[in-house]
PDB file of N, CA, C and O in Angstrom:
ATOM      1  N   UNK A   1      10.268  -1.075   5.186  1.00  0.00           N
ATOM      2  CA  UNK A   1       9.680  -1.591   6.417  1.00  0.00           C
ATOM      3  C   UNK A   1       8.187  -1.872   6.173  1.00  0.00           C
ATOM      4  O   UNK A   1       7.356  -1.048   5.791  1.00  0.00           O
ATOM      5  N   UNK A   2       8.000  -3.061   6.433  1.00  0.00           N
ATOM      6  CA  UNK A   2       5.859  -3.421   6.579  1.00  0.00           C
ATOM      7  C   UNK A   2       5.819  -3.438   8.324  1.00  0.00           C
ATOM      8  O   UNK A   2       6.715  -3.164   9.124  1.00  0.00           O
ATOM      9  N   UNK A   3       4.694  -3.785   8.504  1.00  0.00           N
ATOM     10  CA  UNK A   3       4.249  -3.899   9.420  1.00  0.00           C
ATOM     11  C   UNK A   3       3.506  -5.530   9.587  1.00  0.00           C
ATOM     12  O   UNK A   3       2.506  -5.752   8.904  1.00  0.00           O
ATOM     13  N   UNK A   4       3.959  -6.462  10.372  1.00  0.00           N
ATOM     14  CA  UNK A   4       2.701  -7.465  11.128  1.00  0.00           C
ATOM     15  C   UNK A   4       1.259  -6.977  11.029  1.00  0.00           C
ATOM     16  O   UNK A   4       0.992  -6.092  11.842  1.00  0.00           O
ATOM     17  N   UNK A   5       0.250  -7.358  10.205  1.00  0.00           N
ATOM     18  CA  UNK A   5      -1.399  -7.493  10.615  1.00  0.00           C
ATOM     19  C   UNK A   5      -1.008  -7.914  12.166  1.00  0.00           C
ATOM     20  O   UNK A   5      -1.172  -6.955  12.920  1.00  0.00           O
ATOM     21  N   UNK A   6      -0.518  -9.143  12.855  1.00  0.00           N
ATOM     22  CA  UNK A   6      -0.956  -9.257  13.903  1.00  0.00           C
ATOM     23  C   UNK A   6      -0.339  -8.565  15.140  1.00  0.00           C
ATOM     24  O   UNK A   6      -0.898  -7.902  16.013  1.00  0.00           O
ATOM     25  N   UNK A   7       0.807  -8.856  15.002  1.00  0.00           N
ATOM     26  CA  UNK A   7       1.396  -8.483  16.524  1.00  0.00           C
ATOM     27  C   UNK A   7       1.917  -6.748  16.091  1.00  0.00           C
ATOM     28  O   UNK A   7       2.536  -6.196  17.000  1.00  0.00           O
ATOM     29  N   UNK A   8       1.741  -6.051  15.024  1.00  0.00           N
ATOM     30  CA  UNK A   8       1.901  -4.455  14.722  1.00  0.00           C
ATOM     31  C   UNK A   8       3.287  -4.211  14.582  1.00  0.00           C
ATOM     32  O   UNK A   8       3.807  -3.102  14.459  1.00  0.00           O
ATOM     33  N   UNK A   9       3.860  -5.315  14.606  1.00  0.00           N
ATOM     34  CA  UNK A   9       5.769  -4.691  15.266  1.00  0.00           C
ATOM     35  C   UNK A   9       6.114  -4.775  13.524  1.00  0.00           C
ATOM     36  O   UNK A   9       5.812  -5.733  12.813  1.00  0.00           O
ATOM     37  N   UNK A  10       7.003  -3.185  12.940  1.00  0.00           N
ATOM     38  CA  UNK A  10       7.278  -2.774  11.762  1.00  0.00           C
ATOM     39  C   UNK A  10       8.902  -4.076  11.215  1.00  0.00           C
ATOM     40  O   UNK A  10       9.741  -3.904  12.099  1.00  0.00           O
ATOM     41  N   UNK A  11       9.084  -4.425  10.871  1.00  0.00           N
ATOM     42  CA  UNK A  11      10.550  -5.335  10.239  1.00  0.00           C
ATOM     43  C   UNK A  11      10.548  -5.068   8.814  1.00  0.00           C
ATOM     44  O   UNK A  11       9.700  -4.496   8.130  1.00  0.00           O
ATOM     45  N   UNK A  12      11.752  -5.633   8.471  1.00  0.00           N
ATOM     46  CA  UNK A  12      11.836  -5.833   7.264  1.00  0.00           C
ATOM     47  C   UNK A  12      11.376  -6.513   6.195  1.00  0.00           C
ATOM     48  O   UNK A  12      11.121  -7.718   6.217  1.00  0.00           O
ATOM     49  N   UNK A  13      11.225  -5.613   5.007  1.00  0.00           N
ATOM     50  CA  UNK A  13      10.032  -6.448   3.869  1.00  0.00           C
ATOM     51  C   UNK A  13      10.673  -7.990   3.733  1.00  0.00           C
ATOM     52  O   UNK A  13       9.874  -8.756   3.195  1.00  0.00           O
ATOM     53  N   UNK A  14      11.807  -8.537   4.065  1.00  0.00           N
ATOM     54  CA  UNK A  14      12.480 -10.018   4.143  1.00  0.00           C
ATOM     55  C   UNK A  14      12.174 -10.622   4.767  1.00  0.00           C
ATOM     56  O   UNK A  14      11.889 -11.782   4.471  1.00  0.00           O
ATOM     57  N   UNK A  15      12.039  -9.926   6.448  1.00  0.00           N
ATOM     58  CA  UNK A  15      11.775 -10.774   7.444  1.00  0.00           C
ATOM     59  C   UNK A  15       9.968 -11.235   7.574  1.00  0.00           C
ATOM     60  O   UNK A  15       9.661 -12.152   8.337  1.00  0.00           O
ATOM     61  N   UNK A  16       9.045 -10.609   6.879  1.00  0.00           N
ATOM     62  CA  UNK A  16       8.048 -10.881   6.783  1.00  0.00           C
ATOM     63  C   UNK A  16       7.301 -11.977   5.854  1.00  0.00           C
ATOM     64  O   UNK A  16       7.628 -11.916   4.669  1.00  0.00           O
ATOM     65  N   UNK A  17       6.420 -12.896   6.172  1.00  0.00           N
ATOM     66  CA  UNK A  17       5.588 -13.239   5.193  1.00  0.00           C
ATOM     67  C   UNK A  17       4.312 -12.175   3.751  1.00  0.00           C
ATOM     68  O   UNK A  17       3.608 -11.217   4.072  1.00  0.00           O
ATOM     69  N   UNK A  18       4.359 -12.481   3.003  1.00  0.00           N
ATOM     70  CA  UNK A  18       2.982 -11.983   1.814  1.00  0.00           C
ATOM     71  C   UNK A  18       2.108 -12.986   1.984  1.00  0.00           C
ATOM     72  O   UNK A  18       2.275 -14.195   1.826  1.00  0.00           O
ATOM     73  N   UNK A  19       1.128 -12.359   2.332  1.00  0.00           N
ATOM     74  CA  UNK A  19       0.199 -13.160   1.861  1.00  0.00           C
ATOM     75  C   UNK A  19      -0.546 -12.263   0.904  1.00  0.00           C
ATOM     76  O   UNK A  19      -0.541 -11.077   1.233  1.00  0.00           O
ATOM     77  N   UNK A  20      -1.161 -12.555  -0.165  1.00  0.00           N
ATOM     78  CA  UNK A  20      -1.273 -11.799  -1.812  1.00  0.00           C
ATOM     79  C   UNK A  20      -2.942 -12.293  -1.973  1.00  0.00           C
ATOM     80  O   UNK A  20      -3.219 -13.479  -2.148  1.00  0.00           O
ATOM     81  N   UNK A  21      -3.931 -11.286  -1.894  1.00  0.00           N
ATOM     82  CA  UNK A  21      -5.204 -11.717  -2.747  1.00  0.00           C
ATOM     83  C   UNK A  21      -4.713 -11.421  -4.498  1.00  0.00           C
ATOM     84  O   UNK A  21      -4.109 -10.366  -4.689  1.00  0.00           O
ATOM     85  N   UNK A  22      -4.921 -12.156  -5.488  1.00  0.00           N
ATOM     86  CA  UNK A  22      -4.781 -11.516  -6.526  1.00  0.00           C
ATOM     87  C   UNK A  22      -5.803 -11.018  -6.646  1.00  0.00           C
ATOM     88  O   UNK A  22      -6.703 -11.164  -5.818  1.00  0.00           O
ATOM     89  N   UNK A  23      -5.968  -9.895  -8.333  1.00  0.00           N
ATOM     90  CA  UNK A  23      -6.744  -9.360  -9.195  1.00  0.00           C
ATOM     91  C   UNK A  23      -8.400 -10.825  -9.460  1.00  0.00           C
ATOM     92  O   UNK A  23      -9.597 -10.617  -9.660  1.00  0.00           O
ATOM     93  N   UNK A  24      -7.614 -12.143  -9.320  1.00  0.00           N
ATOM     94  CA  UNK A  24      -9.077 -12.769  -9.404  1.00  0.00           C
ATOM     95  C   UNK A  24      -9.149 -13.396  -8.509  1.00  0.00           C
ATOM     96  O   UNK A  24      -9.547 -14.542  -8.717  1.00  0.00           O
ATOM     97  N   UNK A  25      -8.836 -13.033  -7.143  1.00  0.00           N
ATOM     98  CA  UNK A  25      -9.461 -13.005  -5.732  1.00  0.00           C
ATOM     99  C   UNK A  25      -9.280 -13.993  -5.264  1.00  0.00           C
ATOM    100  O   UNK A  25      -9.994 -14.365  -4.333  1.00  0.00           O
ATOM    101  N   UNK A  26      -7.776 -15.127  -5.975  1.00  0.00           N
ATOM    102  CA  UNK A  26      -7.364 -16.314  -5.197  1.00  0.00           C
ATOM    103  C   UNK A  26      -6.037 -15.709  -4.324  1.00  0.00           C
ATOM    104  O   UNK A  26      -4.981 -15.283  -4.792  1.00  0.00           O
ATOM    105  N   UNK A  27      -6.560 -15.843  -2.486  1.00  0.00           N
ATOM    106  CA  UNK A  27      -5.456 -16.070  -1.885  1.00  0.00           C
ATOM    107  C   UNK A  27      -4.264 -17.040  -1.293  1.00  0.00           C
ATOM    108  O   UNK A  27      -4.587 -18.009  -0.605  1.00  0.00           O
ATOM    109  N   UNK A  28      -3.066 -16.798  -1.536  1.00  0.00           N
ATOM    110  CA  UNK A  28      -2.030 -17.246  -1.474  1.00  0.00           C
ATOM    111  C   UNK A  28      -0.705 -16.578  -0.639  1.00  0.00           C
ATOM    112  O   UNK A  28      -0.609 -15.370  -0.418  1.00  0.00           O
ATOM    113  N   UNK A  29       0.142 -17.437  -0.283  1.00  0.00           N
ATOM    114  CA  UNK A  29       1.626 -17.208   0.474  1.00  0.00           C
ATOM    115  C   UNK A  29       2.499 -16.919  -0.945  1.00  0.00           C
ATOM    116  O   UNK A  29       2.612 -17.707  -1.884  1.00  0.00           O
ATOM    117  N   UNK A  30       3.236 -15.212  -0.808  1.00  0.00           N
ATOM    118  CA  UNK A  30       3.511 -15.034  -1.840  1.00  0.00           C
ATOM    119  C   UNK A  30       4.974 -15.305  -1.391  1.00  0.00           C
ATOM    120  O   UNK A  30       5.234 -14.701  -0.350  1.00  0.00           O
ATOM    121  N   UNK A  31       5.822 -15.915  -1.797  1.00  0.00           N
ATOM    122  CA  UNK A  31       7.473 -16.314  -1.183  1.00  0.00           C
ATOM    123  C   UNK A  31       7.982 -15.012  -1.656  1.00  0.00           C
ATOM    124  O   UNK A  31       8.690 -14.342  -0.904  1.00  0.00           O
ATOM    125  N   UNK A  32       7.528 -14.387  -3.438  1.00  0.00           N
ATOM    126  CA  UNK A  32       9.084 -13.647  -3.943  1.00  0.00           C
ATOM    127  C   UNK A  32       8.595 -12.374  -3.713  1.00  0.00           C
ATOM    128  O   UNK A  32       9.411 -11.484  -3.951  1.00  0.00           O
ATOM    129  N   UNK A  33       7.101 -11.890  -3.176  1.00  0.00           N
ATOM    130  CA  UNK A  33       6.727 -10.620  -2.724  1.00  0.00           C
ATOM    131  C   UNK A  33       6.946  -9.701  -3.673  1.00  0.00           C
ATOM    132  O   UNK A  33       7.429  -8.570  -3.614  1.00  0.00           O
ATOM    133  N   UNK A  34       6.403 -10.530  -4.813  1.00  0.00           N
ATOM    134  CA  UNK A  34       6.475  -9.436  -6.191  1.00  0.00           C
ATOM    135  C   UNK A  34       4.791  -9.875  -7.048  1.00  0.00           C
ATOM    136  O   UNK A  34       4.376  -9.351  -8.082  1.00  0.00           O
ATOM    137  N   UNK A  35       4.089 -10.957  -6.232  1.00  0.00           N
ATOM    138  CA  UNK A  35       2.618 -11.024  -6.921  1.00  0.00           C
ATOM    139  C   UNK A  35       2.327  -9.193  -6.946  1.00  0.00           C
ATOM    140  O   UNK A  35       2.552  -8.249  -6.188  1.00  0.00           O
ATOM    141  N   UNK A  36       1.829  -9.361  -8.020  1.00  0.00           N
ATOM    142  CA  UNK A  36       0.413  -8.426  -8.253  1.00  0.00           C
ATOM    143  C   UNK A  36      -0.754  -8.857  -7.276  1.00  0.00           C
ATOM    144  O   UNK A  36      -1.036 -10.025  -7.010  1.00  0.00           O
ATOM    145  N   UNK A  37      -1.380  -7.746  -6.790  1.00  0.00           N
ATOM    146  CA  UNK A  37      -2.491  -7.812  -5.657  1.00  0.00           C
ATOM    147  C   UNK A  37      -2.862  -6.876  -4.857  1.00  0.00           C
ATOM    148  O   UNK A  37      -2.444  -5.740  -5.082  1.00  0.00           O
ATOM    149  N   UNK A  38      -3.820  -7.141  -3.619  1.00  0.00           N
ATOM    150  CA  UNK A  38      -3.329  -6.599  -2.491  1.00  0.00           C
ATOM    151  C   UNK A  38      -2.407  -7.507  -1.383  1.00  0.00           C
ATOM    152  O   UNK A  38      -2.662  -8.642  -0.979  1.00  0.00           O
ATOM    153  N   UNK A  39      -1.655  -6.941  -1.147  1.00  0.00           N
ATOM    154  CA  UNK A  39      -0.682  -7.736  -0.106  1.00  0.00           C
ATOM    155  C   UNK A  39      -1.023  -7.362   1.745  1.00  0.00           C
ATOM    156  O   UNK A  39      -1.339  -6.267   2.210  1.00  0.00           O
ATOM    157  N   UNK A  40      -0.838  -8.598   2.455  1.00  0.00           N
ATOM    158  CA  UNK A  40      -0.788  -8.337   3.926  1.00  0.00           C
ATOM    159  C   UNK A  40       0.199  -9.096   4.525  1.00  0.00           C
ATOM    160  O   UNK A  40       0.147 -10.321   4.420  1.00  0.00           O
ATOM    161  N   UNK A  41       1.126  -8.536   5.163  1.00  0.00           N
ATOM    162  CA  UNK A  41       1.785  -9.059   6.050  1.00  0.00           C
ATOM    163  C   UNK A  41       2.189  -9.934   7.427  1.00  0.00           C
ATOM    164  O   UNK A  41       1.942  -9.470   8.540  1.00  0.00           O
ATOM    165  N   UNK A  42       2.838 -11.248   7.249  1.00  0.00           N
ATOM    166  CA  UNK A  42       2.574 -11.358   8.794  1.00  0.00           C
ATOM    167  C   UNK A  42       4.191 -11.657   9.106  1.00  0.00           C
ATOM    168  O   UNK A  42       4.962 -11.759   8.152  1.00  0.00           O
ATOM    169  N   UNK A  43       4.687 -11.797  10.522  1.00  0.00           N
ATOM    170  CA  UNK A  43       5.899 -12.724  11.057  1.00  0.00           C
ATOM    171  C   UNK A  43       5.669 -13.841  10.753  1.00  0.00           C
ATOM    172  O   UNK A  43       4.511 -14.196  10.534  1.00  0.00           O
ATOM    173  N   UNK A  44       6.733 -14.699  10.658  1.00  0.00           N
ATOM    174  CA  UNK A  44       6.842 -15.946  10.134  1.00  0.00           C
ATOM    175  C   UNK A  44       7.257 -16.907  11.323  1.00  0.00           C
ATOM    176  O   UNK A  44       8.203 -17.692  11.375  1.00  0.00           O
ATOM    177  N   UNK A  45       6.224 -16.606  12.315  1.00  0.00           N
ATOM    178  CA  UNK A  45       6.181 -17.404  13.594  1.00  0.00           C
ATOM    179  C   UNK A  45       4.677 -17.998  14.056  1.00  0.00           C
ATOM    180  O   UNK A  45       3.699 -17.268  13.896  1.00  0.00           O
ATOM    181  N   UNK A  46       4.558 -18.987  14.481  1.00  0.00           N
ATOM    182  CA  UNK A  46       3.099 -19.461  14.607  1.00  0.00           C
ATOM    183  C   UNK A  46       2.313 -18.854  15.835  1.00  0.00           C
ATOM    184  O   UNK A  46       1.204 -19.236  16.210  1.00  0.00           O
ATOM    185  N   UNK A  47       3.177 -17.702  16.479  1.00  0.00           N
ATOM    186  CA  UNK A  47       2.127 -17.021  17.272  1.00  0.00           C
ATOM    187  C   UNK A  47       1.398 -15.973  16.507  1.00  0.00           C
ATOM    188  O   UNK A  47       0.237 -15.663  16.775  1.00  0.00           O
ATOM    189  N   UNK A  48       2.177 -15.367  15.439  1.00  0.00           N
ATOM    190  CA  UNK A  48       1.122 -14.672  14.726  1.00  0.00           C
ATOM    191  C   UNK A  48       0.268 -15.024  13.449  1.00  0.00           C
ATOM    192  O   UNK A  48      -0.608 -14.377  12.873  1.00  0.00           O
ATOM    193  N   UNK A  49       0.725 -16.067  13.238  1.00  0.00           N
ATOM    194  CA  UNK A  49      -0.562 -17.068  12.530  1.00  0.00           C
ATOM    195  C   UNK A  49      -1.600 -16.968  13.522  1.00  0.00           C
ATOM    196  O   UNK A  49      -2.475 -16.215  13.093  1.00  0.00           O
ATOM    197  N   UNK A  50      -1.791 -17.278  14.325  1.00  0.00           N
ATOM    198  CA  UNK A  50      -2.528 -18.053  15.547  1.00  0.00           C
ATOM    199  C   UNK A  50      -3.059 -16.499  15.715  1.00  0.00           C
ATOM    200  O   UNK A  50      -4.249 -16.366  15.427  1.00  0.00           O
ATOM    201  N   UNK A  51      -2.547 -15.608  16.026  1.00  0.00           N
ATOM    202  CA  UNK A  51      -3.212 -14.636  16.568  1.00  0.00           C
ATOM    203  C   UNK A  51      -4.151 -13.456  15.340  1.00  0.00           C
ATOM    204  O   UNK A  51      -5.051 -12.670  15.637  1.00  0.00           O
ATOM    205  N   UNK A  52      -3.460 -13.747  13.766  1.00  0.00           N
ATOM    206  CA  UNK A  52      -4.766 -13.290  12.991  1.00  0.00           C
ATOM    207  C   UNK A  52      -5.465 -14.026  12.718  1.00  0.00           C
ATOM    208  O   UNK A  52      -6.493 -13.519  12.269  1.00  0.00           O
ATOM    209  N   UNK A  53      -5.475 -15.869  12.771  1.00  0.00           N
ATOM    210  CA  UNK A  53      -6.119 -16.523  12.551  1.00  0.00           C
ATOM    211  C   UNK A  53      -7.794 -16.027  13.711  1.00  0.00           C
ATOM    212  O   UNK A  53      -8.922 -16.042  13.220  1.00  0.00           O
ATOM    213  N   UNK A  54      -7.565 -15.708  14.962  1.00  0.00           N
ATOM    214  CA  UNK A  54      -8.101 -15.790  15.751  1.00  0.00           C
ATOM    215  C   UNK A  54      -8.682 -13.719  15.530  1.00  0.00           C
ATOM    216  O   UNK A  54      -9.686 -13.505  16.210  1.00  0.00           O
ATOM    217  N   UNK A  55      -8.341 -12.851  15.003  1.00  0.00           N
ATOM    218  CA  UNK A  55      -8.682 -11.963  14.664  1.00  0.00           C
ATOM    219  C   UNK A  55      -9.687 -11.991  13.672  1.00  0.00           C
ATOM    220  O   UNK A  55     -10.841 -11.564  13.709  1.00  0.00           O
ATOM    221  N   UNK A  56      -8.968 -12.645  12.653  1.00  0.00           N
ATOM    222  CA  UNK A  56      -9.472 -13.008  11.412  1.00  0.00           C
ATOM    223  C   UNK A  56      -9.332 -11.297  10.610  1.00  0.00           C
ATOM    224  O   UNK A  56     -10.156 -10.465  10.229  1.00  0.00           O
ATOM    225  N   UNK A  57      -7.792 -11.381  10.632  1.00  0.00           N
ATOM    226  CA  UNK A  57      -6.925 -10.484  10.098  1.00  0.00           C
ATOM    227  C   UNK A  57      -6.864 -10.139   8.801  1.00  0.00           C
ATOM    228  O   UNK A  57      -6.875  -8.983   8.379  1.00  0.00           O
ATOM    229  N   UNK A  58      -6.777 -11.499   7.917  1.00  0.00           N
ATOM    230  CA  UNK A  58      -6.599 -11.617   6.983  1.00  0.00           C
ATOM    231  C   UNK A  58      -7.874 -11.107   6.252  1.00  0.00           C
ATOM    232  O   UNK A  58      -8.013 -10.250   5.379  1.00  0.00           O
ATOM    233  N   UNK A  59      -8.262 -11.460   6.534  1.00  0.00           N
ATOM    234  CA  UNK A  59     -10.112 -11.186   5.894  1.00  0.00           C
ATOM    235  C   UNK A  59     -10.148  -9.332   5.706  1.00  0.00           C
ATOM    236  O   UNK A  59     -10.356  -8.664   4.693  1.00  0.00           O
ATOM    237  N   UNK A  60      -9.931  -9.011   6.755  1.00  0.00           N
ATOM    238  CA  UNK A  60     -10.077  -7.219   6.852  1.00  0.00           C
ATOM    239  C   UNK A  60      -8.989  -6.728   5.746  1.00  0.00           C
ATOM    240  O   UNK A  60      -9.185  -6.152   4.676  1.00  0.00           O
ATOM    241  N   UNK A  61      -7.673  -7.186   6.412  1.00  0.00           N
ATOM    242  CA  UNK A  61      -6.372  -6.822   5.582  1.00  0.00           C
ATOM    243  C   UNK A  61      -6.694  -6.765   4.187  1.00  0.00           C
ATOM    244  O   UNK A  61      -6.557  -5.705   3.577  1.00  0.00           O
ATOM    245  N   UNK A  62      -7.203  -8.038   3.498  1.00  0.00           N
ATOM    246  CA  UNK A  62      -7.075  -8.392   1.815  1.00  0.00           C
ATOM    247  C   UNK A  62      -8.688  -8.380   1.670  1.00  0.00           C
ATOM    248  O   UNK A  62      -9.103  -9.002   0.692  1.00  0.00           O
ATOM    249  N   UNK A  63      -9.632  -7.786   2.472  1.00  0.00           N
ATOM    250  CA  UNK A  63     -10.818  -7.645   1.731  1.00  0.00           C
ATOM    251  C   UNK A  63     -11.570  -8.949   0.822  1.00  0.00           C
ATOM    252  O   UNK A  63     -11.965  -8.997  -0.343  1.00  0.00           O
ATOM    253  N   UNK A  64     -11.564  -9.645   1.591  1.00  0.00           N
ATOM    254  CA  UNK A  64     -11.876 -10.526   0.840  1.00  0.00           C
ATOM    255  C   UNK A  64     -11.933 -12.101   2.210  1.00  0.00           C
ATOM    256  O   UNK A  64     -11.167 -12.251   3.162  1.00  0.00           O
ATOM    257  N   UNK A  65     -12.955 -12.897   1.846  1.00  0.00           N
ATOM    258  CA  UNK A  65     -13.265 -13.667   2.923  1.00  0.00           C
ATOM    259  C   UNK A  65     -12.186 -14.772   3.402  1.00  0.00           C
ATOM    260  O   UNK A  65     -12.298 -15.873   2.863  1.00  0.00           O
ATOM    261  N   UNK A  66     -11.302 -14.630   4.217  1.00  0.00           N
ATOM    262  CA  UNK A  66     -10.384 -15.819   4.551  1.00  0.00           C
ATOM    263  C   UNK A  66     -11.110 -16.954   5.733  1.00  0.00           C
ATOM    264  O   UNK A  66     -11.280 -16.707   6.927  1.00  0.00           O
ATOM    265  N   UNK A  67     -11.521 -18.435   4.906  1.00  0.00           N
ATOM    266  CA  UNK A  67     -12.109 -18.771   5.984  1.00  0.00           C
ATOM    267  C   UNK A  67     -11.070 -19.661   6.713  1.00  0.00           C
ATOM    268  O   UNK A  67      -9.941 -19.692   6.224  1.00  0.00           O
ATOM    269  N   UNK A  68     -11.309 -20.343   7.759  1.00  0.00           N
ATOM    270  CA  UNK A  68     -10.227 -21.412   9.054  1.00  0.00           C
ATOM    271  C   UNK A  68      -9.199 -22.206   7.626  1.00  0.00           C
ATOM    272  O   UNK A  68      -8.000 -21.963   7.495  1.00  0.00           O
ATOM    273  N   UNK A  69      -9.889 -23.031   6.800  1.00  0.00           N
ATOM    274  CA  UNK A  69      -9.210 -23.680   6.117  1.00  0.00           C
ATOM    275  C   UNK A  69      -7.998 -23.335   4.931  1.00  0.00           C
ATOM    276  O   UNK A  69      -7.170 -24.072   4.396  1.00  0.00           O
ATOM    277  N   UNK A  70      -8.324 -21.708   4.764  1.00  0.00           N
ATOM    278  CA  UNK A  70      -7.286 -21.293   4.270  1.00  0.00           C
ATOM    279  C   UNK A  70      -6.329 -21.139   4.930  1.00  0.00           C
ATOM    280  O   UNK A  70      -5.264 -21.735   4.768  1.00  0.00           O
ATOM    281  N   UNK A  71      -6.630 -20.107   5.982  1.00  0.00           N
ATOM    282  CA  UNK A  71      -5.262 -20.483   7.362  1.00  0.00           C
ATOM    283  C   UNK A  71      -4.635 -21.750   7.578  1.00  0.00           C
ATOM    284  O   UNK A  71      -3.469 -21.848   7.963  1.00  0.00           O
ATOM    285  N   UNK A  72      -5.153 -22.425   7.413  1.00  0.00           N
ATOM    286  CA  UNK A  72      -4.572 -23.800   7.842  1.00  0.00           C
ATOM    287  C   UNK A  72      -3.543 -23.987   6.223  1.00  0.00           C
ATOM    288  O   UNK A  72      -2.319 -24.113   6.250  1.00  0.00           O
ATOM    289  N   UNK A  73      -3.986 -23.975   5.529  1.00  0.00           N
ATOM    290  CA  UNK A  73      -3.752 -23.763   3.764  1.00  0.00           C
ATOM    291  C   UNK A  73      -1.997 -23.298   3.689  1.00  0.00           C
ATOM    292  O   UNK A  73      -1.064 -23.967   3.243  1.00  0.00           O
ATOM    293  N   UNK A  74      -1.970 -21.494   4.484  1.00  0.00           N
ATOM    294  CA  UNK A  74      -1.381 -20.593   4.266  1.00  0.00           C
ATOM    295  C   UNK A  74      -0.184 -20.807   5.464  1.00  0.00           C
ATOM    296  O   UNK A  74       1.003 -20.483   5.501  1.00  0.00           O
ATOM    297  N   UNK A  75      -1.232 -21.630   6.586  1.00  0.00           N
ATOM    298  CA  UNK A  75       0.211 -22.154   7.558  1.00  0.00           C
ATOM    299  C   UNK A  75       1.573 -23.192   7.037  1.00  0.00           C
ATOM    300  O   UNK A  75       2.764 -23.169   7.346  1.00  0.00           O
ATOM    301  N   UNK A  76       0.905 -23.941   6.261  1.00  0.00           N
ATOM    302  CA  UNK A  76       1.621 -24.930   6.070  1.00  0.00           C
ATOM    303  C   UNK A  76       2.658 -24.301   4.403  1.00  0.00           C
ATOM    304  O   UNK A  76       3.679 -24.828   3.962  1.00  0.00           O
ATOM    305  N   UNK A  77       2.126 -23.412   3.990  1.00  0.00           N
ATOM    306  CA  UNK A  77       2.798 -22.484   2.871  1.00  0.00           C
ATOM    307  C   UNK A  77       3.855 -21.699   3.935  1.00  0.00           C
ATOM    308  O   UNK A  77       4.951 -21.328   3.514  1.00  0.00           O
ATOM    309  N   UNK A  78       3.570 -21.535   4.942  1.00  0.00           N
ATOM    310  CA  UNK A  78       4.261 -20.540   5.901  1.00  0.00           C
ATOM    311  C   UNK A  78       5.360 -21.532   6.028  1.00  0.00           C
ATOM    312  O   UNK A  78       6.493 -21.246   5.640  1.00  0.00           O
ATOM    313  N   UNK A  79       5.081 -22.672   6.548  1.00  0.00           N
ATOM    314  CA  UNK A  79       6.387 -23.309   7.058  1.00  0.00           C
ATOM    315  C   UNK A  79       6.993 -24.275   5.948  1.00  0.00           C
ATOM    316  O   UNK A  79       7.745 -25.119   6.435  1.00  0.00           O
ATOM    317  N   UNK A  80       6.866 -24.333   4.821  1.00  0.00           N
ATOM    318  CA  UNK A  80       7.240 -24.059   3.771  1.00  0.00           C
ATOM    319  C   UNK A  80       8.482 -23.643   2.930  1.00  0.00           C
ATOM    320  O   UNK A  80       9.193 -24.297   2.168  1.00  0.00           O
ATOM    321  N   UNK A  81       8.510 -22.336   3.320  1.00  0.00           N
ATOM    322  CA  UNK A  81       9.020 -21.199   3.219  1.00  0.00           C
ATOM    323  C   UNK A  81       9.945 -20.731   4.211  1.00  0.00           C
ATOM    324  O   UNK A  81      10.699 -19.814   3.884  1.00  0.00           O
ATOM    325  N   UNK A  82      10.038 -21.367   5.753  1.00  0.00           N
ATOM    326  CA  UNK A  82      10.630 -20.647   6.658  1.00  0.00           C
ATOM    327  C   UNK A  82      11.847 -20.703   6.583  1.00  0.00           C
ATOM    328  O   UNK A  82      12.433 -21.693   6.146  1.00  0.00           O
ATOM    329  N   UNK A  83      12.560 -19.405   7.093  1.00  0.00           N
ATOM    330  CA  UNK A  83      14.135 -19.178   6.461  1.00  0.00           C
ATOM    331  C   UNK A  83      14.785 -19.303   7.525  1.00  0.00           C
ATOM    332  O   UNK A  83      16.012 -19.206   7.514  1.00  0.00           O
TER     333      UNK A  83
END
């Protein structure tokens, strides 16, 4: 079980998105949730895009500066990916 950065609700490590800072501090949408990194979690729904975008979740979560254009970056990796 992970947890949502945004909306807190615990699911399954499947039902969630990775998003992965690596070791040289490029972040990315990890699909197979086996990068090396630190990892943060979100739902794979655009209210909780929208709602760490607007936290600025990501940034705290992976330590490391996520600015608007990566979100936008990591949305479109999001839907991408959607299962």
């Amino acid at each position: 079980m992970r947890k949502c950065i945004a909306c807190q609700e615990q699911k399954q490590k499947k039902d969630l998105i990775r998003v992965v800072r690596s070791p040289e501090g490029e972040i990315s949408v990890d699909p197979t949730g086996k990068k090396s990194g630190r990892g943060a979690y979100l739902c794979n729904n655009e209210e909780c895009f929208r709602q760490a975008k607007k936290k600025n979740a990501l940034s705290s979560q992976l330590k490391a500066k996520v600015d608007d254009e990566m979100y936008d970056i990591l949305e479109k990796g999001r839907k991408s990916i959607e299962r």
